[in-house]
BALOBA-1460 file (C-alpha; in Angstrom, 3 decimals):
// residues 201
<rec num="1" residu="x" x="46.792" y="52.344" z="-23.880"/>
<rec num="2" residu="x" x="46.169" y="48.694" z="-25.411"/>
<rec num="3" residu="x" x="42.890" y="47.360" z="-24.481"/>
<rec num="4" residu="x" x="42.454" y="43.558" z="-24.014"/>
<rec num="5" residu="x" x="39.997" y="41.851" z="-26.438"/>
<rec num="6" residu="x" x="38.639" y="38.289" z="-24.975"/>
<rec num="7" residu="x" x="40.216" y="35.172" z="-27.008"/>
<rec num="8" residu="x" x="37.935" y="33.099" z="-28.754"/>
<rec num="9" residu="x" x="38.467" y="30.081" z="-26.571"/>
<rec num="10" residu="x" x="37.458" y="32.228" z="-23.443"/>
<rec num="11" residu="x" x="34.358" y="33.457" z="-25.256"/>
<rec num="12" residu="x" x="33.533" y="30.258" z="-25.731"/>
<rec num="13" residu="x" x="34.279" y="28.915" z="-22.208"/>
<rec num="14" residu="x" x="32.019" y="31.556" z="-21.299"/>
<rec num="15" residu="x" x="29.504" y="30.418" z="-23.537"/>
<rec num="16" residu="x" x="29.651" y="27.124" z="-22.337"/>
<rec num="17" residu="x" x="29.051" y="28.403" z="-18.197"/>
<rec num="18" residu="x" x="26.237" y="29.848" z="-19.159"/>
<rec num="19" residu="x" x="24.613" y="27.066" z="-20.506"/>
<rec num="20" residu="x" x="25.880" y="25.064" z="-17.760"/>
<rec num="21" residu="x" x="24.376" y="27.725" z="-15.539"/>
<rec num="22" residu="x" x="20.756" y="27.526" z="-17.036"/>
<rec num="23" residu="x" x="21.024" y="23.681" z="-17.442"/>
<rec num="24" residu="x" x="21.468" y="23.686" z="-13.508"/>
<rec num="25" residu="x" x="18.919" y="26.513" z="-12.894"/>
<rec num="26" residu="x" x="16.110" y="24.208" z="-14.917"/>
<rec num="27" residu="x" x="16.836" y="20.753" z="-13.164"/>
<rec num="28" residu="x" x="16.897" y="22.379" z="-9.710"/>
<rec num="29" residu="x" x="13.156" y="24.049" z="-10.726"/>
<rec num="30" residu="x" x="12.236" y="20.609" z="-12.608"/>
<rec num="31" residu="x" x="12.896" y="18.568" z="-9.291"/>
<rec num="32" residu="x" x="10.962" y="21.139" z="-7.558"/>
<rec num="33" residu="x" x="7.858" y="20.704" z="-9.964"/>
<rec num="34" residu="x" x="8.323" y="16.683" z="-10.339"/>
<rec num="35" residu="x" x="6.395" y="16.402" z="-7.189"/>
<rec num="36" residu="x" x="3.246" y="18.483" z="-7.780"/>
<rec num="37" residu="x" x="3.206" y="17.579" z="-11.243"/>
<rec num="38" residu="x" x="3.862" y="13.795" z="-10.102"/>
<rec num="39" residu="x" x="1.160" y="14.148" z="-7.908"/>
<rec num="40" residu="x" x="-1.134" y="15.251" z="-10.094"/>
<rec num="41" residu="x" x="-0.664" y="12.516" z="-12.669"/>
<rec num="42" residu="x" x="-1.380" y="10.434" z="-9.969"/>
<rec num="43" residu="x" x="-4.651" y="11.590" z="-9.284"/>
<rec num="44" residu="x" x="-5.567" y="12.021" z="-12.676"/>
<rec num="45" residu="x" x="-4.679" y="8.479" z="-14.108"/>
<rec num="46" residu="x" x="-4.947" y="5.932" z="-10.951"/>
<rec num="47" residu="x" x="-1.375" y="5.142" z="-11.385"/>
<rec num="48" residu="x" x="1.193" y="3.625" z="-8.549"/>
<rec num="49" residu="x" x="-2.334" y="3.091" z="-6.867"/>
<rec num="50" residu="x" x="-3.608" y="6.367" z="-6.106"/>
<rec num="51" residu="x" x="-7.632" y="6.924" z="-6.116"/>
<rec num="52" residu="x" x="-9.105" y="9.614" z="-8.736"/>
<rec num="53" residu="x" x="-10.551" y="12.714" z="-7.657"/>
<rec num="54" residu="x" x="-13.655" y="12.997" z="-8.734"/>
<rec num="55" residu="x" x="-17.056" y="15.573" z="-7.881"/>
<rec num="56" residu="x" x="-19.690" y="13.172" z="-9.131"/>
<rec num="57" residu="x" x="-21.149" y="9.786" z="-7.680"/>
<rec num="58" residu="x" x="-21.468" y="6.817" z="-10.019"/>
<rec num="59" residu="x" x="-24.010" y="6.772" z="-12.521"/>
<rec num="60" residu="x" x="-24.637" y="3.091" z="-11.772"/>
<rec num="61" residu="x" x="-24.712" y="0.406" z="-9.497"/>
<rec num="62" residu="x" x="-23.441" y="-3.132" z="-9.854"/>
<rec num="63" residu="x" x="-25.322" y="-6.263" z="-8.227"/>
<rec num="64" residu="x" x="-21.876" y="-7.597" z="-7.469"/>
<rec num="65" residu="x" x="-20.023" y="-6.029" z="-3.412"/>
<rec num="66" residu="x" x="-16.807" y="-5.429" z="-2.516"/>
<rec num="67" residu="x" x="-15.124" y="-5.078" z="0.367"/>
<rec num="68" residu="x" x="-13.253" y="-2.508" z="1.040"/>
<rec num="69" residu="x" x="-10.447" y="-2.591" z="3.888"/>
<rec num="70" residu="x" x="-8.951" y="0.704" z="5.540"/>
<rec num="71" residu="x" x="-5.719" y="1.042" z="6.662"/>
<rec num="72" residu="x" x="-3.797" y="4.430" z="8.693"/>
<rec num="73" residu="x" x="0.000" y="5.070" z="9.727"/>
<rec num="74" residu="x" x="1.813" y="8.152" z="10.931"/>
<rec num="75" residu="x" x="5.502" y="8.640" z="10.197"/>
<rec num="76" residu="x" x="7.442" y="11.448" z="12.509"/>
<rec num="77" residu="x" x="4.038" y="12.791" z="14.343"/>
<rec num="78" residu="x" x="2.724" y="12.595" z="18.058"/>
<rec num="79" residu="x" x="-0.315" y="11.197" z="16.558"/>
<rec num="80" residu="x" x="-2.448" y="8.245" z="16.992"/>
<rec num="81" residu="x" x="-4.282" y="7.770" z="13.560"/>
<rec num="82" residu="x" x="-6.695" y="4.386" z="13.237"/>
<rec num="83" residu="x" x="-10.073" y="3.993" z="10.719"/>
<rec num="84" residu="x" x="-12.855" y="3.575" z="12.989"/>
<rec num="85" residu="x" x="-14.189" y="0.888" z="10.490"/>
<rec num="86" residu="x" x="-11.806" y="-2.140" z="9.814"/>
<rec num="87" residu="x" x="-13.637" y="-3.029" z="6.731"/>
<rec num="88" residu="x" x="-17.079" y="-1.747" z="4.777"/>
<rec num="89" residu="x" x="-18.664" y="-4.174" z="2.213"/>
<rec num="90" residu="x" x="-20.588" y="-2.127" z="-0.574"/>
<rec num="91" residu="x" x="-22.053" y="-2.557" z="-3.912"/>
<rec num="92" residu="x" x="-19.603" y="-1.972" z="-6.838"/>
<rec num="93" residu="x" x="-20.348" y="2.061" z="-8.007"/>
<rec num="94" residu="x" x="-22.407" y="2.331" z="-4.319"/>
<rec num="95" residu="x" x="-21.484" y="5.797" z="-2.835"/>
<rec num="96" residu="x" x="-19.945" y="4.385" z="0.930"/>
<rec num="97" residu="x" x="-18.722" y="6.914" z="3.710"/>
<rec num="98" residu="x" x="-16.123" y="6.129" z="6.490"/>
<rec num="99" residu="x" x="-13.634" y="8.432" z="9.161"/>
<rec num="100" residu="x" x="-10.608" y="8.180" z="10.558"/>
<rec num="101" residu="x" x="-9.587" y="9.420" z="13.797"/>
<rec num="102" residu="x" x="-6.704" y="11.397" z="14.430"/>
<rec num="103" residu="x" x="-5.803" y="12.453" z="18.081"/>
<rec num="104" residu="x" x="-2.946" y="15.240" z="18.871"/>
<rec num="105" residu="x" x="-1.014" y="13.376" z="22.116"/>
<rec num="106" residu="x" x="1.004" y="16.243" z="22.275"/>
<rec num="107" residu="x" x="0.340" y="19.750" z="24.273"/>
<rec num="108" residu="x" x="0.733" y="21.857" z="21.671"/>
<rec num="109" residu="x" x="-1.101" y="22.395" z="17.547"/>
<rec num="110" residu="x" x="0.577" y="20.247" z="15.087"/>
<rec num="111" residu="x" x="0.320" y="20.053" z="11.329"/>
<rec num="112" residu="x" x="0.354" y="16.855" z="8.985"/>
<rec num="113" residu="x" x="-0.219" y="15.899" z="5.600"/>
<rec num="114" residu="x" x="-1.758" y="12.533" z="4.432"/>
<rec num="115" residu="x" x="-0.656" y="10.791" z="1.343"/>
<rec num="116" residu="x" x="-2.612" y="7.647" z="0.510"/>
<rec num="117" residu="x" x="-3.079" y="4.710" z="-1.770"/>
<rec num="118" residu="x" x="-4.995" y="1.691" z="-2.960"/>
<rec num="119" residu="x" x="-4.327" y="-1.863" z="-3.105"/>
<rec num="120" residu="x" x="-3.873" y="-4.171" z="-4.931"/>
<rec num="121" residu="x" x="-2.284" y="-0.894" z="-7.273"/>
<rec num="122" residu="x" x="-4.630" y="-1.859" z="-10.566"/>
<rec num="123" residu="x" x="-7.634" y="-0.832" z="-8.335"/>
<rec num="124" residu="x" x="-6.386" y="3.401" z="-8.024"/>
<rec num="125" residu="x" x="-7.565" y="3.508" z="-11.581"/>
<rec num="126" residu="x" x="-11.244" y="3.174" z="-10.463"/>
<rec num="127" residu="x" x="-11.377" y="3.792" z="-7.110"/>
<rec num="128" residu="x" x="-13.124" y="7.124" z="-6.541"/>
<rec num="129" residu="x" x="-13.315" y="9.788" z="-3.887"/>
<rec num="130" residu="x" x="-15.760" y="12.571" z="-3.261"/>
<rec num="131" residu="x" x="-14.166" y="14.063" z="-0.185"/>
<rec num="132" residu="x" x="-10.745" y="13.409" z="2.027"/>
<rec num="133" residu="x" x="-8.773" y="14.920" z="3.751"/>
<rec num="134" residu="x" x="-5.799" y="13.951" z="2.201"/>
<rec num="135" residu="x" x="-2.845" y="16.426" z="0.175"/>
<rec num="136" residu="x" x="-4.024" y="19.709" z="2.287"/>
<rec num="137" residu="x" x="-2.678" y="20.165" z="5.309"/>
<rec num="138" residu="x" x="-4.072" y="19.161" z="8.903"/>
<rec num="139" residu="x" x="-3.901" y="21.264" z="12.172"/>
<rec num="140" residu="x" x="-4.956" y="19.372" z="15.287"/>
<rec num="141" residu="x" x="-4.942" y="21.474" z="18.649"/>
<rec num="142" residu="x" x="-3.034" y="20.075" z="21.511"/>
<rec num="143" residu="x" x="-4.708" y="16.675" z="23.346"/>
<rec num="144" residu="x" x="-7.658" y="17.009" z="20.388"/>
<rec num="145" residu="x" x="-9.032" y="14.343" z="18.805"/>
<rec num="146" residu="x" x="-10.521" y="14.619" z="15.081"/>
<rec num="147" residu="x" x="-12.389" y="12.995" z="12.890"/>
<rec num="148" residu="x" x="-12.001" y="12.820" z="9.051"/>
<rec num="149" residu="x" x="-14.435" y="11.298" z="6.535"/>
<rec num="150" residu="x" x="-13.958" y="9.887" z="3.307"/>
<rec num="151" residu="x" x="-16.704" y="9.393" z="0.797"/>
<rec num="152" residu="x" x="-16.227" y="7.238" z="-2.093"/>
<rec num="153" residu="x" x="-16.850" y="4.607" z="-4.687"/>
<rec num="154" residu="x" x="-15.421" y="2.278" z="-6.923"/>
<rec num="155" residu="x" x="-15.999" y="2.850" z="-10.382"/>
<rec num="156" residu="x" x="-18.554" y="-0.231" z="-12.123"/>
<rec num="157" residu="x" x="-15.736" y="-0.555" z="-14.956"/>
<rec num="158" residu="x" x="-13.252" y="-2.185" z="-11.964"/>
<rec num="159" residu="x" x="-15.817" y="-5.203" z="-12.804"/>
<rec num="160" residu="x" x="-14.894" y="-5.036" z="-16.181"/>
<rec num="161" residu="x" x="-11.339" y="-4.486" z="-16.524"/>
<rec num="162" residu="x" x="-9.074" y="-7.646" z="-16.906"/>
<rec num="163" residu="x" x="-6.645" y="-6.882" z="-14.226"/>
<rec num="164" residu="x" x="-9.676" y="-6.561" z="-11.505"/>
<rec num="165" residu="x" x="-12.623" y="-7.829" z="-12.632"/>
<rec num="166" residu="x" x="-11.617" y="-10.925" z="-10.689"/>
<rec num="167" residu="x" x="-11.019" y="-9.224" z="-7.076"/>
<rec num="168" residu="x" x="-12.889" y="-8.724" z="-4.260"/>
<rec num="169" residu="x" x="-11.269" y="-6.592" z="-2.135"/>
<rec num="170" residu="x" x="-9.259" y="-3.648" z="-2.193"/>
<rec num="171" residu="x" x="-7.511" y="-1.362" z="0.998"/>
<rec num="172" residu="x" x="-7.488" y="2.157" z="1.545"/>
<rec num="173" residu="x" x="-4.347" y="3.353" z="3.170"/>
<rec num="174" residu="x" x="-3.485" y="6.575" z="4.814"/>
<rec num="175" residu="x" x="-0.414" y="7.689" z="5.952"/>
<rec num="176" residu="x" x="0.136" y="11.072" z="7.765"/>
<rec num="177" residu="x" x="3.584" y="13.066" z="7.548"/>
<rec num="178" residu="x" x="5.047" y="16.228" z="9.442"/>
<rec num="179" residu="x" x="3.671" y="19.385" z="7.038"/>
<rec num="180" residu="x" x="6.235" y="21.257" z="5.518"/>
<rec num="181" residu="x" x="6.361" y="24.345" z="5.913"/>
<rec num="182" residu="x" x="3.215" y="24.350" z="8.153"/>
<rec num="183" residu="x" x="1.361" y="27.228" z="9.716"/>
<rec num="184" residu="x" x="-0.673" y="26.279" z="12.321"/>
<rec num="185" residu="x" x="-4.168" y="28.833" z="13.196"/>
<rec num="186" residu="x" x="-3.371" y="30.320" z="16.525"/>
<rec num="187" residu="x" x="-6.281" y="28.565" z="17.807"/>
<rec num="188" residu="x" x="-5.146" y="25.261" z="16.641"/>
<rec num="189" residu="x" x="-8.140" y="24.461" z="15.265"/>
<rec num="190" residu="x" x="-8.171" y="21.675" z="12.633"/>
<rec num="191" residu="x" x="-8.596" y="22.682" z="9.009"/>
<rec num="192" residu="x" x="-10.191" y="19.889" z="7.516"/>
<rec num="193" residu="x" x="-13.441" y="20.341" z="5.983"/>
<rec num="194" residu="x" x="-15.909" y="18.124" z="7.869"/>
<rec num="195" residu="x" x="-13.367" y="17.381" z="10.651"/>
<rec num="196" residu="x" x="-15.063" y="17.366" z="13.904"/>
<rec num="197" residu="x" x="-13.041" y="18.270" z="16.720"/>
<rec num="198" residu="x" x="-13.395" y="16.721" z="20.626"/>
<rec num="199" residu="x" x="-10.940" y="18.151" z="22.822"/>
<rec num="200" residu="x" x="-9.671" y="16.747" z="25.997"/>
<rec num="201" residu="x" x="-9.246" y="13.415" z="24.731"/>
């Protein structure tokens, strides 16, 4: 009884599947990771606009304000989502607080997600915040309002940088998304830290 021995052009043609096979395997877990990772760099650098993260307040303030505009949207939620402040004026480096409001108009718990930005974009590099409520997810109980504050600052070195030295007024935008992948608390009970609830709204 012969046995059959592979060819050397099917060895390689199985060669090359396999490497096909990995090269898919990594791009699939690549795209996956782009987005965290992408993220990330975001908050680390400033870049495409997006404020730093940071857990200490300026070490200085300048003589010279800003004002600073707030903006909110909601894509694909039963939400209404507004800044209670249309603007805040503030010292540059001057620690300034503000909320948003976010009420549930539907009748049962739903989950978002806010992404946000600055503009104009050259400002994310030195606009700073404390606390937010932003890239964690949100659960707001049926007919619930909440409200969300945001501490921050702009760094002084805005006033020194080239590209911004010469503005004098930057907007903070929020914009709230369906959570993926959410898991709302049975009670429905909002999970941002500082949130304060008021239901019946």
């Amino acid at each position: 009884m012969s046995s059959t021995v592979p060819s050397e052009a099917t060895r390689r043609n199985a060669r090359v599947a396999l490497w096909c096979a990995v090269g898919f395997a990594g791009m699939v877990g690549a795209a996956y990771a782009s987005v965290p990772l992408y993220r990330a760099f975001c908050q680390l650098t400033g870049f495409d606009g997006t404020p730093r993260r940071t857990e200490q307040a300026a070490s200085r303030t300048l003589d010279r304000t800003l004002e600073v505009r707030f903006d909110a949207n909601v894509r694909g939620l039963p939400w209404t989502f507004r800044p209670q402040q249309t603007s805040q004026t503030l010292r540059i480096g001057e620690t300034g607080l503000a909320y948003y409001t976010v009420t549930n108009n539907s009748d049962h718990p739903i989950t978002g997600r806010a992404v946000y930005n600055v503009t104009p974009e050259l400002a994310g590099a030195y606009f700073r915040k404390l606390e937010c409520f932003c890239f964690s997810d949100q659960t707001v109980a049926a007919r619930t309002t909440v409200e969300f504050p945001v501490v921050y600052f702009v760094d002084p070195k805005f006033a020194e940088d080239f590209n911004t030295r010469g503005k004098s007024e930057v907007t903070l935008s929020y914009t709230f998304y369906p959570a993926q992948n959410a898991k709302p608390t049975a009670s429905g009970v909002p999970s941002a830290l500082g949130g304060t609830a008021k239901a019946g709204l």
